[in-house]
N, CA and C atoms as a LAMMPS dump frame, in Angstrom:
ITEM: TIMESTEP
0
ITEM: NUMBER OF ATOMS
600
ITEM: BOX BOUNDS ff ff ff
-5.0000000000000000e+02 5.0000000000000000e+02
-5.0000000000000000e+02 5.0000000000000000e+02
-5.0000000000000000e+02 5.0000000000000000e+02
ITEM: ATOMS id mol type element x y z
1 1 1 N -232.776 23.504 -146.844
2 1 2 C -232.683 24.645 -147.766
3 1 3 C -234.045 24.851 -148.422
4 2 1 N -234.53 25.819 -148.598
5 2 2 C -235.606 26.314 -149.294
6 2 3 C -235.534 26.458 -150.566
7 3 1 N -236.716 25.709 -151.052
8 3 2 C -236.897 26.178 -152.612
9 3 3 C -236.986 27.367 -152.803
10 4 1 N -236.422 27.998 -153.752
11 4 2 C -237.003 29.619 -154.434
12 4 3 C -238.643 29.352 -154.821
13 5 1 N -239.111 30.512 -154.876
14 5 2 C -240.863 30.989 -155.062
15 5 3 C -240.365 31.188 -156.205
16 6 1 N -241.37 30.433 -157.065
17 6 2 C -241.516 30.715 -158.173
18 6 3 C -242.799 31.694 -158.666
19 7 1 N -242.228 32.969 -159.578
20 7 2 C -243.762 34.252 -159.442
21 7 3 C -244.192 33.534 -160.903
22 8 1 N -245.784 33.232 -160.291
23 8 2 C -246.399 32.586 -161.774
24 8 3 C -246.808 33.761 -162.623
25 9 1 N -247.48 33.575 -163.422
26 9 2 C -248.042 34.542 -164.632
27 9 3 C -249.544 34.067 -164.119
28 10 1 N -249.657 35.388 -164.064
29 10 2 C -251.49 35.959 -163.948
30 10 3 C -252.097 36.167 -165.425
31 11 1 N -253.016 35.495 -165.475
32 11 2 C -253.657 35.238 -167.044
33 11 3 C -255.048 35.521 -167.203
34 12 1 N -255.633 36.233 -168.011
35 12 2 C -257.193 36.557 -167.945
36 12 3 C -258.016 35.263 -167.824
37 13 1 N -259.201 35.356 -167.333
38 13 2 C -259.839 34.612 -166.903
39 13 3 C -260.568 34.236 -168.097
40 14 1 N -261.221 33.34 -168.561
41 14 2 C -261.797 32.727 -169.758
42 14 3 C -263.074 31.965 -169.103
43 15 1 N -263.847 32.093 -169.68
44 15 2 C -265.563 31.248 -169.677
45 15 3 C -264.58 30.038 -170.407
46 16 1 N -264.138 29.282 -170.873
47 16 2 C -264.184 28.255 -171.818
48 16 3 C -265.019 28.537 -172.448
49 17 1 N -265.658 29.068 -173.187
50 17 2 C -266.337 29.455 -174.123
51 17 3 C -266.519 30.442 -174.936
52 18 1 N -265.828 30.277 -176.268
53 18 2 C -265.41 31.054 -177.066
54 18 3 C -266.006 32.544 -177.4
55 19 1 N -267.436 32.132 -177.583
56 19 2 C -268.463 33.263 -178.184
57 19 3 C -268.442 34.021 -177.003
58 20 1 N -268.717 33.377 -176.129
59 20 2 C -268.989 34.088 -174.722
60 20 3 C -267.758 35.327 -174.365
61 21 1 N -266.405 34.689 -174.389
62 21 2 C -265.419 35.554 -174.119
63 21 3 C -265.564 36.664 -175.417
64 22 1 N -265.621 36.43 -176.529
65 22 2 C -265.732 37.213 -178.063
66 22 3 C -266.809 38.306 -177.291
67 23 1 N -267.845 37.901 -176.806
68 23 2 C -269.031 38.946 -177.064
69 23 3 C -268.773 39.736 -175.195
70 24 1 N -267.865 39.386 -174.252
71 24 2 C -267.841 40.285 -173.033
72 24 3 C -266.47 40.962 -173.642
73 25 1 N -265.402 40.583 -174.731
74 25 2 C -264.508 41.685 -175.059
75 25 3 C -265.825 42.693 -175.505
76 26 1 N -266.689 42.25 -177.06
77 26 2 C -266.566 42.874 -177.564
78 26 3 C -267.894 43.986 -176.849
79 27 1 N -268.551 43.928 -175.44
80 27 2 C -269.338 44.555 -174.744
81 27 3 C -267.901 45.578 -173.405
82 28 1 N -267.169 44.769 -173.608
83 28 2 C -265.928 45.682 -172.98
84 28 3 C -265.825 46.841 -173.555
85 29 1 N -265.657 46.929 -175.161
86 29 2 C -264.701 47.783 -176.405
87 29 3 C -266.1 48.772 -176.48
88 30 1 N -267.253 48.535 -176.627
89 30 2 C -268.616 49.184 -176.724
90 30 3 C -268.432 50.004 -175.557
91 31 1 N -268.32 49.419 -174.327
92 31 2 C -268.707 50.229 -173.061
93 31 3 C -267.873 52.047 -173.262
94 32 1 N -266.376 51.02 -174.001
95 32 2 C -265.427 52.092 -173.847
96 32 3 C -265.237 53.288 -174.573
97 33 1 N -266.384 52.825 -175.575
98 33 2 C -266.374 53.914 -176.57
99 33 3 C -267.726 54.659 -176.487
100 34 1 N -268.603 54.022 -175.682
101 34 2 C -269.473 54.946 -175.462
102 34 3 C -269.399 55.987 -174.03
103 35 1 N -268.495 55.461 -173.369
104 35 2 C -267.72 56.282 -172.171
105 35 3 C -267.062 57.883 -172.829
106 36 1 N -266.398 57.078 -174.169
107 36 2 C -265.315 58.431 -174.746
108 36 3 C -266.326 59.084 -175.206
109 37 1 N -267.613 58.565 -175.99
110 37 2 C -268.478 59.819 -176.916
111 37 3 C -268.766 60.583 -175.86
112 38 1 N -269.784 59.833 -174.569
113 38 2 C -270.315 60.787 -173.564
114 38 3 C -269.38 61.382 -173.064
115 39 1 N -268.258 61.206 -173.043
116 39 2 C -267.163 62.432 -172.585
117 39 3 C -266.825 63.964 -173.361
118 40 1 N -266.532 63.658 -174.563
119 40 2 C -266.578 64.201 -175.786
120 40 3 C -268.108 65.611 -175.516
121 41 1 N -269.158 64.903 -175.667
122 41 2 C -270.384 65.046 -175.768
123 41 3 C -270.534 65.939 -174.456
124 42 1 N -270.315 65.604 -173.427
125 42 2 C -270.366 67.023 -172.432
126 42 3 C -269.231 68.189 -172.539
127 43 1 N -268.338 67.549 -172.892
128 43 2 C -266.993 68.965 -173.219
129 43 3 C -267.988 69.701 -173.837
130 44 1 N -268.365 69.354 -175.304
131 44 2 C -269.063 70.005 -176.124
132 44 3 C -270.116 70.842 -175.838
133 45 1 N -271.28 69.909 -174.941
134 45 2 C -272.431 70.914 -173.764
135 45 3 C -271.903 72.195 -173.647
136 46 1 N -270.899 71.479 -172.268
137 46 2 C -269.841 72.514 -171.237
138 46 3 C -269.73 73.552 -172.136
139 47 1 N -269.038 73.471 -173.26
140 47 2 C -268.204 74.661 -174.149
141 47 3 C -269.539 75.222 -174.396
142 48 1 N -270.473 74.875 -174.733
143 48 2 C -271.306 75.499 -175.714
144 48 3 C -272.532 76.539 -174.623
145 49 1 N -272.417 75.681 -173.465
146 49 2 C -273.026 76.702 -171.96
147 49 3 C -272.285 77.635 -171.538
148 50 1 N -271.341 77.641 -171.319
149 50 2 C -270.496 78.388 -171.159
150 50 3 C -270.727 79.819 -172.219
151 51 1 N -270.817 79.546 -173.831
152 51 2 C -270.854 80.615 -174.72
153 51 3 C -272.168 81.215 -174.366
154 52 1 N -273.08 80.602 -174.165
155 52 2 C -274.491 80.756 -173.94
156 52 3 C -274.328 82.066 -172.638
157 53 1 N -273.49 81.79 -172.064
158 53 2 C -273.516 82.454 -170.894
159 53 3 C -272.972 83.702 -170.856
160 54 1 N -272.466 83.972 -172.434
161 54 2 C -271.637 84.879 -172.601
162 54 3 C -272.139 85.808 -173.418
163 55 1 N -273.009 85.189 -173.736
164 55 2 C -273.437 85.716 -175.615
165 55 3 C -274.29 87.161 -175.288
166 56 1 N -273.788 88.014 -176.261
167 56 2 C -273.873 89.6 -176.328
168 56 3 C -275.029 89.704 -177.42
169 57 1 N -276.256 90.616 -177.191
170 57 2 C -276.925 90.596 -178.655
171 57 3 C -277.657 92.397 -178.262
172 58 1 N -276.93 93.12 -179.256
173 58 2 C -276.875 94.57 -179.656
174 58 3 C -278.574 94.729 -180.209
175 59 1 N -279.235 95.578 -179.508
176 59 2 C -280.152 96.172 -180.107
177 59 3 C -280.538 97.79 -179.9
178 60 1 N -280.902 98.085 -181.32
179 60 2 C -281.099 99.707 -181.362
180 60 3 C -282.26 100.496 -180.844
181 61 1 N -282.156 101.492 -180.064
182 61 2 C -283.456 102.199 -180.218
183 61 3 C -283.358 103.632 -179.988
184 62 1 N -284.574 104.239 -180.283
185 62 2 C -284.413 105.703 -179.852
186 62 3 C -285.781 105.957 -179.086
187 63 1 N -285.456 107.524 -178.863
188 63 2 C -287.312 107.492 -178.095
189 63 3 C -286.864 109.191 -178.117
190 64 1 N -287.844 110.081 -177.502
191 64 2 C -287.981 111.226 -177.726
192 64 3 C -288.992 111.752 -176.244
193 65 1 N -288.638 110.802 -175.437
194 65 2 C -289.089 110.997 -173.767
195 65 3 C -287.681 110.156 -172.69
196 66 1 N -288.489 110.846 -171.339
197 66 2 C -286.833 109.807 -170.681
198 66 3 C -288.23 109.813 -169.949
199 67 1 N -287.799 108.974 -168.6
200 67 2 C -288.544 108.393 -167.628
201 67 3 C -289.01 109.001 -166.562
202 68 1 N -288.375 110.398 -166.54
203 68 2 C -289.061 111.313 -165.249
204 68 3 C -289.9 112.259 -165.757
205 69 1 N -290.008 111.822 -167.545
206 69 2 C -291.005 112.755 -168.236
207 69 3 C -290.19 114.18 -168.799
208 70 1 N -289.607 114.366 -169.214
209 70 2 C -288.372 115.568 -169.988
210 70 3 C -289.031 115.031 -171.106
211 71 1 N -288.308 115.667 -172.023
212 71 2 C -288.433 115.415 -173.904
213 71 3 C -287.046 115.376 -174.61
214 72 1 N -285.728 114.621 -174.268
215 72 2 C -284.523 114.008 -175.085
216 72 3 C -285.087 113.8 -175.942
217 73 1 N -283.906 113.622 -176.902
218 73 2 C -284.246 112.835 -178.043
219 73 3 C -282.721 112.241 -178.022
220 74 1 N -283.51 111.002 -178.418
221 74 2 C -281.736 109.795 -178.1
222 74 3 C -281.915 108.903 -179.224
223 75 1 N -280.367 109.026 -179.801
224 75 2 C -280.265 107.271 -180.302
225 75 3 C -279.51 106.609 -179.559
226 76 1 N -279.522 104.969 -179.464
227 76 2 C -278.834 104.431 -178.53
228 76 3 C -279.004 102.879 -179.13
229 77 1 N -277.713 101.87 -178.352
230 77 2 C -277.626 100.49 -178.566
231 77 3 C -277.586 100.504 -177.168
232 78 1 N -278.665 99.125 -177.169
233 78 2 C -278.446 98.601 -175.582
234 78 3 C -278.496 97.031 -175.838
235 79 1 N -277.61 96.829 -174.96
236 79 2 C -276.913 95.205 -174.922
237 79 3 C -277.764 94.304 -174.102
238 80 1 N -278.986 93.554 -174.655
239 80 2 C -280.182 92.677 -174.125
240 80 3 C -279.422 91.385 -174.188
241 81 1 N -278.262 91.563 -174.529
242 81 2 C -277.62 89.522 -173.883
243 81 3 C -277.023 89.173 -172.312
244 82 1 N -276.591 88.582 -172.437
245 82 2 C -275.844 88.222 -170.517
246 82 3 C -274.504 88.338 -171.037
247 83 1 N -273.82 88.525 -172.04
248 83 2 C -272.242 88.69 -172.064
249 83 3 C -272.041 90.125 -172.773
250 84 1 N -270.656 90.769 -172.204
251 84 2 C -270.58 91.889 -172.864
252 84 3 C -270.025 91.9 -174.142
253 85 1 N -270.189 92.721 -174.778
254 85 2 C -270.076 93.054 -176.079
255 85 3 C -268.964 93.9 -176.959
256 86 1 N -268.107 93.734 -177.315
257 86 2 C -267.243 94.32 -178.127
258 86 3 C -267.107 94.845 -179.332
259 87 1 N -267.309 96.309 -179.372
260 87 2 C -267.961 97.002 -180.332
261 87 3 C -266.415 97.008 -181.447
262 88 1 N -266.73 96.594 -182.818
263 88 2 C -265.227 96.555 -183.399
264 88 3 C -265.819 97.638 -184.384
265 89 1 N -267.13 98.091 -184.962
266 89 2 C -267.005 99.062 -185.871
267 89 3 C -268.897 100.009 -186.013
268 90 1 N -269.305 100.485 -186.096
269 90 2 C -270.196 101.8 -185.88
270 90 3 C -270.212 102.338 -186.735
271 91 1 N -271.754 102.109 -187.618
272 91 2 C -272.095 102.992 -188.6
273 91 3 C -273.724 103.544 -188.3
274 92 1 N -273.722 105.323 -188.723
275 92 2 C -274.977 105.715 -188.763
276 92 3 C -275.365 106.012 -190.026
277 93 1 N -276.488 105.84 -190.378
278 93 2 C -276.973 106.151 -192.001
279 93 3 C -278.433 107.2 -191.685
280 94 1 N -278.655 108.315 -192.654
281 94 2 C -279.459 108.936 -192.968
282 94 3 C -280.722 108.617 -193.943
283 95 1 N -281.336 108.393 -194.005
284 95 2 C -282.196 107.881 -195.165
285 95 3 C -281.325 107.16 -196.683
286 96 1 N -280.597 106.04 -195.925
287 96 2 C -279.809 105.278 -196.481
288 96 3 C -278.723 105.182 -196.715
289 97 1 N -278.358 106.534 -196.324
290 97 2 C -276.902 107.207 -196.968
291 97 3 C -276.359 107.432 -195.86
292 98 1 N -275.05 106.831 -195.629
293 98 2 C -274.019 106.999 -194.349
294 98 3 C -273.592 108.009 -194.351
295 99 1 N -273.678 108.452 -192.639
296 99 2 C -272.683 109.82 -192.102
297 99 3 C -271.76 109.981 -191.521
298 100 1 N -270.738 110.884 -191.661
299 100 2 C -269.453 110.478 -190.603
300 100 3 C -269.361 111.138 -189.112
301 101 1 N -270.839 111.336 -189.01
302 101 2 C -270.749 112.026 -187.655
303 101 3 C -271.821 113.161 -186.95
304 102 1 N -271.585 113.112 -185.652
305 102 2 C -273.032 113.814 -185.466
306 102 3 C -273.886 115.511 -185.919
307 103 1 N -272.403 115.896 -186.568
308 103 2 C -272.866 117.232 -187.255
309 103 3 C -273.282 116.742 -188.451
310 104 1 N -272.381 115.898 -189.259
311 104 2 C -273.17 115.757 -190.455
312 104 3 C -274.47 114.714 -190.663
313 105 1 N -274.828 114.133 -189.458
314 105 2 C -276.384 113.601 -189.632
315 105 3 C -277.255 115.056 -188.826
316 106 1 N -276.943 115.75 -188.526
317 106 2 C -277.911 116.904 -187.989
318 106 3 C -278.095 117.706 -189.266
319 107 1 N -277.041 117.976 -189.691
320 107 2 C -276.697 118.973 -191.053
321 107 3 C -277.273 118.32 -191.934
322 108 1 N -277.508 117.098 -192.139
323 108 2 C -278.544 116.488 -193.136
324 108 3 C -280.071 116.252 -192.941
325 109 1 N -279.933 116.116 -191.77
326 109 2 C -281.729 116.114 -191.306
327 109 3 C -282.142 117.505 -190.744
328 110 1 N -281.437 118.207 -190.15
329 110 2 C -282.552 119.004 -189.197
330 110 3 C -281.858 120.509 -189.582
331 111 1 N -281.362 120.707 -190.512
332 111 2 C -280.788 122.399 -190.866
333 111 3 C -281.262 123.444 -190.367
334 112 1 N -281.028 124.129 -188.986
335 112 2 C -281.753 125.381 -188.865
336 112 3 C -282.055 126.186 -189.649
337 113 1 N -282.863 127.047 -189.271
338 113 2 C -283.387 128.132 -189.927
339 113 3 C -282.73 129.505 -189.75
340 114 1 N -282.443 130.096 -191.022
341 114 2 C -280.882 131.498 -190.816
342 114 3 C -281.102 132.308 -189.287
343 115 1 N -280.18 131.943 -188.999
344 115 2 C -280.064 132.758 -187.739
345 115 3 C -280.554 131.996 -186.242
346 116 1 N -280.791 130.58 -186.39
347 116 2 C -281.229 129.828 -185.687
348 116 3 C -279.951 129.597 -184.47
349 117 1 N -278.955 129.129 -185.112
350 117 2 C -277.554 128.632 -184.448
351 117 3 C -277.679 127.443 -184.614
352 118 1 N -276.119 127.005 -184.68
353 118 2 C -276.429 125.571 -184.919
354 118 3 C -276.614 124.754 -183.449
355 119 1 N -277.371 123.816 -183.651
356 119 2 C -277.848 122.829 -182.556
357 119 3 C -276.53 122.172 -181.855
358 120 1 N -276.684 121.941 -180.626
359 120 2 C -275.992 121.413 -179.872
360 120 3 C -276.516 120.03 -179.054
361 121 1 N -275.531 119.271 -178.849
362 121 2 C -275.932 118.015 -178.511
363 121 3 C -275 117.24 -177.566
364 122 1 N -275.015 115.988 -177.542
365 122 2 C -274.441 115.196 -176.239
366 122 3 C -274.007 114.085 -177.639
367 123 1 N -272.915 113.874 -177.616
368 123 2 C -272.242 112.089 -178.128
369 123 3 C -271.887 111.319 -176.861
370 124 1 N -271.952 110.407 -177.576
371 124 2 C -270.907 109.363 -176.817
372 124 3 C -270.32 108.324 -177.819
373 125 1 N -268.906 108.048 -177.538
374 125 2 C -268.274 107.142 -178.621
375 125 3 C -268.86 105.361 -178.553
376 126 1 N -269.194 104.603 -179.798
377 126 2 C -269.263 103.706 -179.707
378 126 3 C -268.672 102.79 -180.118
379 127 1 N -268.042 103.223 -181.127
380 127 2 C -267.067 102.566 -181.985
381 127 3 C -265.69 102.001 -180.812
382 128 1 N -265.002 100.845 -181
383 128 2 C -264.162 100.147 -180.488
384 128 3 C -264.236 100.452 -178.978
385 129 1 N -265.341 100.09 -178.563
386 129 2 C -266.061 99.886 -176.293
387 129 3 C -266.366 98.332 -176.469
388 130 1 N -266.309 98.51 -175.117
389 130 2 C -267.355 96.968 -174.681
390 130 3 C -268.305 97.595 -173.821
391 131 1 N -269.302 97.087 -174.356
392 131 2 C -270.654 97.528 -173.822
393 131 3 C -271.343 96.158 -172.875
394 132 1 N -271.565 96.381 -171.645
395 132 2 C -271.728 95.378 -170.873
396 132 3 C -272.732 94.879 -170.618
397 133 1 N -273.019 93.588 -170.376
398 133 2 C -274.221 93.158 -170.401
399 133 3 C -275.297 94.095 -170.076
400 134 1 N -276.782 94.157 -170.481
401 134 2 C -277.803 94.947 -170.563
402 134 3 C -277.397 96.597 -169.408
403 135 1 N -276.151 96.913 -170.558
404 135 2 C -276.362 98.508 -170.307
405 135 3 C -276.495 99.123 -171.816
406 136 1 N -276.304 100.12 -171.607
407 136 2 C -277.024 100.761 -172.949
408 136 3 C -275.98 102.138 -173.032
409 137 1 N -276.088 103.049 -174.229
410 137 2 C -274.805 103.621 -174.597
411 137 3 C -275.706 104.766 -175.416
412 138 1 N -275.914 105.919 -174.855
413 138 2 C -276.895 106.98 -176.241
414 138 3 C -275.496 107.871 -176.503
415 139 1 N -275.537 107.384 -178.255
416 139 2 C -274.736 107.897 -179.234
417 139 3 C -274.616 109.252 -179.211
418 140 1 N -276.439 109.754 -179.043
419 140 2 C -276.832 111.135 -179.577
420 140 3 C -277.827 111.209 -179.28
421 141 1 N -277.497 112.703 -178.366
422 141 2 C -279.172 112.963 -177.389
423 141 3 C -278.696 114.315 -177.439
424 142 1 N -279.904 114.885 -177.444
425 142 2 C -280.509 116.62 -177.787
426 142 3 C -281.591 116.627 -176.77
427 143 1 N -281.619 117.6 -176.109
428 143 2 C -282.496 118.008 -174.796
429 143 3 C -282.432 119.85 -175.176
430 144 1 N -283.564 119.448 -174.395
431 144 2 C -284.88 121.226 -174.977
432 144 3 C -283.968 122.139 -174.222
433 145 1 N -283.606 123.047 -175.041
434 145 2 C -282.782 123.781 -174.588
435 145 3 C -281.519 124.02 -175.205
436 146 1 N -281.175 122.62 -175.586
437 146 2 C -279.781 122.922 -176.452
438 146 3 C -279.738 123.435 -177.646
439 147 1 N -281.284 123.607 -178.101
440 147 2 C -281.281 123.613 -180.07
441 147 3 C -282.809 124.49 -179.784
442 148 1 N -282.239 124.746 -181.484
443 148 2 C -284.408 125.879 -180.682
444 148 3 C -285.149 124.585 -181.686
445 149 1 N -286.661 125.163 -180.967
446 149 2 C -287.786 124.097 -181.073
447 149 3 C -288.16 123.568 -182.348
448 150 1 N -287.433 124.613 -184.119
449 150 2 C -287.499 123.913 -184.948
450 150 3 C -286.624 122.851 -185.166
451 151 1 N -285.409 122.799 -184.332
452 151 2 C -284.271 121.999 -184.473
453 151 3 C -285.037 120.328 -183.744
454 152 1 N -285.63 121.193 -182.909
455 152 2 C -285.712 119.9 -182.066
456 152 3 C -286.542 119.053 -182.583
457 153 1 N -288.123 119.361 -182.742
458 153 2 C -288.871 119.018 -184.016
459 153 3 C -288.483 118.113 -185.311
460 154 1 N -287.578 119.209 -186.127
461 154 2 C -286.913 118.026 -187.084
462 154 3 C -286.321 117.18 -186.853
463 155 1 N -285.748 117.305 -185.88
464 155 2 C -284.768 115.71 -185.522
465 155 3 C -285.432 114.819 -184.899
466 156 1 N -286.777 114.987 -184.021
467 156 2 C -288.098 113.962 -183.841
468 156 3 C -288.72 113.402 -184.712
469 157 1 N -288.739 114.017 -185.688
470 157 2 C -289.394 113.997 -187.551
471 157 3 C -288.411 112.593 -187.903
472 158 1 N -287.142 113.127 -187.69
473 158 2 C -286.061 112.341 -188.422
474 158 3 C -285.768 111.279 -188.006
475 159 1 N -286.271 111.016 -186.785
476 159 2 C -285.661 109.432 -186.409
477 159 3 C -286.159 108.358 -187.226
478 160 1 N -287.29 108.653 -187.744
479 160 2 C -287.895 107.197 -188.246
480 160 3 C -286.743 106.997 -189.742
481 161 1 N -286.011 107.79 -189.814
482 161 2 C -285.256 107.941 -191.495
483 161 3 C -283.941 107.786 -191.093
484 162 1 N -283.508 107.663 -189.268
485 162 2 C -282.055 107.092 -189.404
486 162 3 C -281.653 105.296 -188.618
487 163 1 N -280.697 105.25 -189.239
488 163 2 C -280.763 103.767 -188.638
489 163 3 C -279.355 103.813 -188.738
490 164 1 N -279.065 102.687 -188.031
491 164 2 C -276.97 102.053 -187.695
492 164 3 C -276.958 100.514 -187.396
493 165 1 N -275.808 100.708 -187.637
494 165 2 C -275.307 99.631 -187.625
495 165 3 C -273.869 99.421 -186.827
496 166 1 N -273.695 97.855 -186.362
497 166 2 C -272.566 97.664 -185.06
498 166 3 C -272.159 96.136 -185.747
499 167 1 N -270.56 96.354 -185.826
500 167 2 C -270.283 95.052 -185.762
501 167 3 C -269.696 94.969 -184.71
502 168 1 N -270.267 93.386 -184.172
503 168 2 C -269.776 93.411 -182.663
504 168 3 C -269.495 92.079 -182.277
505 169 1 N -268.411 91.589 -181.396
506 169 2 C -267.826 90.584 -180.941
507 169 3 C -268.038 90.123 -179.525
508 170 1 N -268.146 88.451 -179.319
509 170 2 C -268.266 87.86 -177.902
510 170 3 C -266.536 87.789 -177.468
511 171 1 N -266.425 87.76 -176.176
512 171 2 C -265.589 87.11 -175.376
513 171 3 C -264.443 85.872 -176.35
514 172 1 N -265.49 85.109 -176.514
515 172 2 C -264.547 83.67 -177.335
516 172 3 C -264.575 84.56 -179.016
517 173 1 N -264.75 85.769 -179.44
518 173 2 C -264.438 85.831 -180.777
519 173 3 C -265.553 85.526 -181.542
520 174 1 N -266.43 85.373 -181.39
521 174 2 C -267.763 85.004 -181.936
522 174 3 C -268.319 86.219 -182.619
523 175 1 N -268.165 86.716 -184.054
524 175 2 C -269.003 88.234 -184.32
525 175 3 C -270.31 87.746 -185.197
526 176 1 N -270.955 89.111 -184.63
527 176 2 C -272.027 89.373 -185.39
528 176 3 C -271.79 91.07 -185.911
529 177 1 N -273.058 90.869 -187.267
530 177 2 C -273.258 92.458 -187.701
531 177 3 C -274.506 93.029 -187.702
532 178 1 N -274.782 93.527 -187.054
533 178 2 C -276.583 94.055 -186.403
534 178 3 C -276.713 95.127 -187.109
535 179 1 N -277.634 95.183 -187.909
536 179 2 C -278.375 96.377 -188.914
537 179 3 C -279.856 96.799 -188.106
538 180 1 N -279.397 97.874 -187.665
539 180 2 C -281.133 98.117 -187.013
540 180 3 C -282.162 98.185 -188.29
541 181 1 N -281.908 98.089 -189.742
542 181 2 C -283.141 97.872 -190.517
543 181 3 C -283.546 95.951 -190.608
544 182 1 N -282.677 95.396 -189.892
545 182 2 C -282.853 94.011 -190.633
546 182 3 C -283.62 93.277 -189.168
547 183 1 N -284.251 92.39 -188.968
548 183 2 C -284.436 91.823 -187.635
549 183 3 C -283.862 90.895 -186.772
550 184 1 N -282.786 90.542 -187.674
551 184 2 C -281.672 89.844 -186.486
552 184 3 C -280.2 89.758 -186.996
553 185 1 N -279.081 89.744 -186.187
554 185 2 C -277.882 89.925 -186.746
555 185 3 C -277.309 88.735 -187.457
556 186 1 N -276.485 89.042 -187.912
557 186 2 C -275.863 88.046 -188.803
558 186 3 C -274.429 87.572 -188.244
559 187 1 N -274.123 86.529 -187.951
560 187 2 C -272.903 85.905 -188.005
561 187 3 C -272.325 86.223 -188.956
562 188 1 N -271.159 86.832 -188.439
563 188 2 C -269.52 86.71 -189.553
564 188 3 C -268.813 86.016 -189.012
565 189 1 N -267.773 85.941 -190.041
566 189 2 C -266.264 85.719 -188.922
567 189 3 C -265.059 87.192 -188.741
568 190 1 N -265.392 87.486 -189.545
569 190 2 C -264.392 88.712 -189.144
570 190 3 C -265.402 89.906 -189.584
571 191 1 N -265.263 91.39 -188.691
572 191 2 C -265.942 92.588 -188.931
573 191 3 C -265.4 93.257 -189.999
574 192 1 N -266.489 93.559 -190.945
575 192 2 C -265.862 93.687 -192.333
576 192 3 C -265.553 95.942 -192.298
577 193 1 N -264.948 96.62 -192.592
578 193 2 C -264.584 97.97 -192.621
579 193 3 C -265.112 98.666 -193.068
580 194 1 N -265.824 99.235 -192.679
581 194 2 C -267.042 100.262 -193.084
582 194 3 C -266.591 101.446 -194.439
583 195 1 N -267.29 101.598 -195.197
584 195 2 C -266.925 102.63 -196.245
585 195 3 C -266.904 103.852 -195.069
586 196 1 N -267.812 104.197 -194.477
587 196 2 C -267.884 105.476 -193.795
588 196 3 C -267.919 105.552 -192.059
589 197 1 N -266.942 105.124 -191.675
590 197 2 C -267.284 104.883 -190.052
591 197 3 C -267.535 106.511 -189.721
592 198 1 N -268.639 105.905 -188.363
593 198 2 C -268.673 107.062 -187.555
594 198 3 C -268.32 107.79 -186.595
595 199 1 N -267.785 108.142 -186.319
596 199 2 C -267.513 109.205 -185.27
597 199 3 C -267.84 110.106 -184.589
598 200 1 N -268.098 110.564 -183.165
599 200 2 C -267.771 111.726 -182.843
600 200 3 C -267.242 112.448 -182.404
């Protein structure tokens, strides 16, 4: 008859030597926690490349030529980041003072002369778009022809006296509020409601 197998107990292995076993736990417990930071520590990278990759940054301009040589006159935001941009609110101001729109910043800067007619122009909405990586969006453009030549004139006069503003959001929720008088936008957390949004 056969003895039964007896299943022994498997037991960690020991140096006989106390310090020795003390200091390979306590180079065990080190290893393991510097395993978790560097883990930790690239999520964090990862997440933070990732935003990088996303990140939207609104800048204003105008000009009073286009590129095949005409004479427009444009205002415009164009999106110089790699992520698109989510426009949550749009303000234009006149020599400081906000307008609700493209008749009443014309009607404040460039008033024909009796019997002139009033000027005509091109919008485009900016308020609540996503504007996509480095494209660009003209608010308000006047081309020779639509307005007579004192119209057009004053409103070349006038650009240096208008400026806007965009609060605008990334992908992950990330806002900023871009003042074309200030030189770089500001982090918020939420887009704050304009006394006078604009429209057209």
């Amino acid at each position: 008859m056969e003895a039964p197998e007896v299943e022994g107990h498997h037991s960690h292995h020991h140096t006989g030597h106390r310090w020795v076993d003390l200091l390979l736990a306590g180079c065990a417990i080190l290893i393991s926690v510097i395993s978790l930071f560097l883990g930790i520590h690239h999520g964090h990278t990862m997440e933070k490349l990732v935003q990088a990759n996303t990140w939207p940054y609104l800048d204003y301009g105008t000009s009073n030529a286009t590129p095949d040589g005409g004479t427009d006159i444009t205002l415009q935001w164009h999106n110089a980041g790699v992520g698109p941009a989510r426009v949550e609110t749009f303000e234009v101001f006149y020599k400081d003072k906000a307008v609700a729109s493209p008749r009443a910043l014309l009607d404040a800067c460039c008033q024909p002369a009796e019997g002139a007619g009033k000027p005509r122009f091109i919008t485009s909405s900016l308020g609540d778009m996503v504007l996509p990586a480095r494209e660009t969006t003209q608010f308000l453009r006047m081309r020779p022809g639509d307005s007579s030549p004192e119209v057009m004139r004053a409103f070349d006069q006038a650009r240096a006296s208008i400026a806007s503003r965009v609060c605008y959001c990334s992908v992950f929720d990330e806002c900023w509020l871009r003042d074309s008088r200030q030189r770089k936008p500001e982090a918020v957390k939420t887009c704050p409601t304009p006394a006078t949004p604009y429209r057209d």
